[in-house]
C-alpha positions in Angstrom: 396.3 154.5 33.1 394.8 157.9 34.3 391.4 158.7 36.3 389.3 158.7 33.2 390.1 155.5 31.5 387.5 153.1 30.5 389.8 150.3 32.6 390.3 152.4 35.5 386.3 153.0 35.9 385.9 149.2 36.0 387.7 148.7 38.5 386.7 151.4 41.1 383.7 149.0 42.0 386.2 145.9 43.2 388.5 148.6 44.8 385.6 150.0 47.1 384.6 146.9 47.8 388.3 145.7 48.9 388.5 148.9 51.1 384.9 147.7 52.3 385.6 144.5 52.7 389.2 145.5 54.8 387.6 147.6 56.6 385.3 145.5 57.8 388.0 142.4 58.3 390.3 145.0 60.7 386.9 146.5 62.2 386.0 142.5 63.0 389.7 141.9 64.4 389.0 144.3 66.8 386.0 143.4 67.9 386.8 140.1 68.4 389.9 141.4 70.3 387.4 143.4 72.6 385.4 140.2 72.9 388.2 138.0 73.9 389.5 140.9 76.7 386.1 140.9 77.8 385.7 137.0 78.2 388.8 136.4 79.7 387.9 139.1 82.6 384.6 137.2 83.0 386.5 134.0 83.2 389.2 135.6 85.7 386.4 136.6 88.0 384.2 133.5 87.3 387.1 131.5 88.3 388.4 133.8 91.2 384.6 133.0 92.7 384.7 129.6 92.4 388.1 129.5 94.4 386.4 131.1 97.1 383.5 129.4 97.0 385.5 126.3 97.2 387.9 127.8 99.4 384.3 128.6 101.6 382.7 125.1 101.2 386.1 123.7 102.4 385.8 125.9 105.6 382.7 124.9 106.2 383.1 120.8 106.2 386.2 121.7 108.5 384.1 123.4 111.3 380.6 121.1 110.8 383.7 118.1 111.6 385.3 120.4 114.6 381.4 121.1 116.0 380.7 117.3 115.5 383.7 116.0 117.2 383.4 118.7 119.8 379.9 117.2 120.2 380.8 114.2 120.2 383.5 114.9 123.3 380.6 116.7 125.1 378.3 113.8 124.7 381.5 111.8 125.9 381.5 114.1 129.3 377.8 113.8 130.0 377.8 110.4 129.9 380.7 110.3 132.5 378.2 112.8 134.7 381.9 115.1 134.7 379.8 118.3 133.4 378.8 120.7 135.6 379.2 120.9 139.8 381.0 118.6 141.8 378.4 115.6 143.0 380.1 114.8 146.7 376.5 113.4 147.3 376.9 111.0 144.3 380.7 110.6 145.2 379.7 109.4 149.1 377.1 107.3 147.5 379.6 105.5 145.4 382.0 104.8 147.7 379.6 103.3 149.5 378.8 101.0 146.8 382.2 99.9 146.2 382.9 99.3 149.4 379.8 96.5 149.7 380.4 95.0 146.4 383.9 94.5 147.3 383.8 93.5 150.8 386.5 96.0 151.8 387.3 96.0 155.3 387.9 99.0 155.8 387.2 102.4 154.2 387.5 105.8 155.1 387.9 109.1 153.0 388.2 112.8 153.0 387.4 115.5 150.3 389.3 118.9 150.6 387.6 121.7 149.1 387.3 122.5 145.6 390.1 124.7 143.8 390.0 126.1 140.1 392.9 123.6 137.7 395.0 126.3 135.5 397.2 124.3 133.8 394.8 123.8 131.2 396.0 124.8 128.0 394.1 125.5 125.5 390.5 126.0 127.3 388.1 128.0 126.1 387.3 131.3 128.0 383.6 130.6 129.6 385.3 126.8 130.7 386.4 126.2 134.5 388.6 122.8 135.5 388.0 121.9 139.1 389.8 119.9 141.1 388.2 118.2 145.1 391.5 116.0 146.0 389.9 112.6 148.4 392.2 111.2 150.3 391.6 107.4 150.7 392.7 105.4 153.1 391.9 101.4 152.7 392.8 98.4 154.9 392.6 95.4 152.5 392.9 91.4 152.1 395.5 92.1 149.2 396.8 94.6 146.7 394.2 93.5 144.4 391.5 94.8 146.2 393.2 98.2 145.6 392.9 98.2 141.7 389.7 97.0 142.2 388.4 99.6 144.1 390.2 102.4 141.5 388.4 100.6 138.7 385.1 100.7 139.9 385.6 104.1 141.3 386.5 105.6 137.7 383.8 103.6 136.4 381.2 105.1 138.9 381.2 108.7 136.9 380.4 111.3 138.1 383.7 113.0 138.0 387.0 112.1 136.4 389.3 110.9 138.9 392.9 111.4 138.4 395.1 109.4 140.5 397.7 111.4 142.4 399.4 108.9 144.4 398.9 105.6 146.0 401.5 104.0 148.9 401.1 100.3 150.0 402.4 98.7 153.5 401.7 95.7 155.1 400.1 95.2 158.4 402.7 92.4 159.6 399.5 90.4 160.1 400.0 86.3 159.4 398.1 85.3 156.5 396.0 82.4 158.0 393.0 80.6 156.5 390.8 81.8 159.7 392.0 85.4 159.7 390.1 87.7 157.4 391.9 90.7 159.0 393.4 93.0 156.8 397.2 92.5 155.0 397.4 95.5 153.3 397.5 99.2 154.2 396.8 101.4 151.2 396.7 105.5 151.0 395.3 107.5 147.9 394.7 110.8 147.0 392.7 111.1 144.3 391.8 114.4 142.0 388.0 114.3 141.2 388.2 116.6 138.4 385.0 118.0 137.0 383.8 121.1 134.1 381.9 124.0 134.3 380.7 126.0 131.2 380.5 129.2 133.1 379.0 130.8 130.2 376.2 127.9 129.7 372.3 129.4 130.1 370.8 127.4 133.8 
C-alpha cells in the first residue's frame, strides 16, 4: 500500500482522528494529574489549618478552665477576707468574740510584726505572702476549750491562720464541782497569713 492508494486515502480520516483523539486522552492525563497535585496541596493546607485551629480551640478551653478555676480560688480567698492587708483591727475584734462565746477564762495575745513568706513556690510575680505570728496564751477548763477556740478562730476569716505550735500543762489545780478556775495552761503561736496583689489597681 503506498501514499496514493485509494485504501490508504480512506483511512487518513480515522488516523487523524486517532492521533486527535490520543492527543487529547494524554493532554487530559495530564491535566487531571495537575488537578490532582493541585487538590491534594489544597487538602495538605486545608487540613494543616484545621490542626491548628483545633490545636487553637484546644488552647483556648484549657486557659478559659485555668482563668475559671483561678477565679474560682480568688472568690475562695475573698470570702475568707485573706486578700489584701492584714486586719489586726478585725483580728482583736475576733478574739474578743471567741473569747465571750466560749467563756474562756483567760485570754491574752500578742502579734509580732508582719514579714514577707518566700517559700512560696510557684507565685506569681505581682503576689506577696505575709506572715503576723500571734502568740496565744489561754488558761482553760479543759483541752477542749483549746480546739474550740482554733476552730472558731479559723472560721472568723480574715486571715488564714496556720498553726505553728501549741504546748499544754496543767495548773495542778483539783477539779472540784465549785472551782471554775482554770485546769489547763495552753501556749500558741499562730501564723495569720494573708495576700497581696502588689500589682492590683487601688
Amino acid at each position: 500500500m503506498n501514499a496514493t492508494s485509494p485504501e490508504f486515502k480512506r483511512l487518513i480520516l480515522p488516523l487523524l482522528a486517532c492521533a486527535l483523539l490520543v492527543g487529547a486522552g494524554v493532554a487530559l492525563i495530564l491535566w487531571s494529574n495537575q488537578v490532582l497535585i493541585v487538590a491534594k496541596r489544597q487538602f495538605a493546607t486545608v487540613s494543616t489549618e484545621r490542626a491548628r485551629n483545633t490545636e487553637r480551640l484546644l488552647r483556648i478551653a484549657d486557659e478559659e478552665r485555668e482563668v475559671k478555676e483561678k477565679i474560682a480560688v480568688y472568690r475562695q480567698l475573698t470570702a475568707l477576707g485573706i486578700l489584701g492587708r492584714e486586719r489586726r483591727l478585725e483580728w482583736a475584734d475576733a478574739i474578743k468574740r471567741i473569747r465571750a462565746q466560749r467563756g474562756l477564762i483567760d485570754l491574752r495575745y500578742r502579734v509580732a510584726p508582719q514579714k514577707t513568706l518566700f517559700s512560696v513556690p510557684g507565685k506569681p510575680g505581682t503576689i506577696n505572702f505575709y506572715a503576723s505570728t500571734m502568740k496565744v496564751n489561754l488558761a482553760l477548763l479543759h483541752e477542749e476549750d483549746l480546739f474550740g477556740f482554733l476552730n472558731d478562730l479559723r472560721s472568723s476569716g480574715n486571715a488564714y491562720y496556720s498553726i505553728k505550735r501549741c504546748t499544754l500543762g496543767r495548773t495542778g489545780v483539783p477539779p472540784t464541782a465549785a472551782n471554775l478556775a482554770a485546769r489547763v495552761n495552753a501556749e500558741c503561736d499562730i501564723d495569720l497569713i494573708t495576700v497581696v496583689d502588689q500589682g492590683a489597681k487601688s
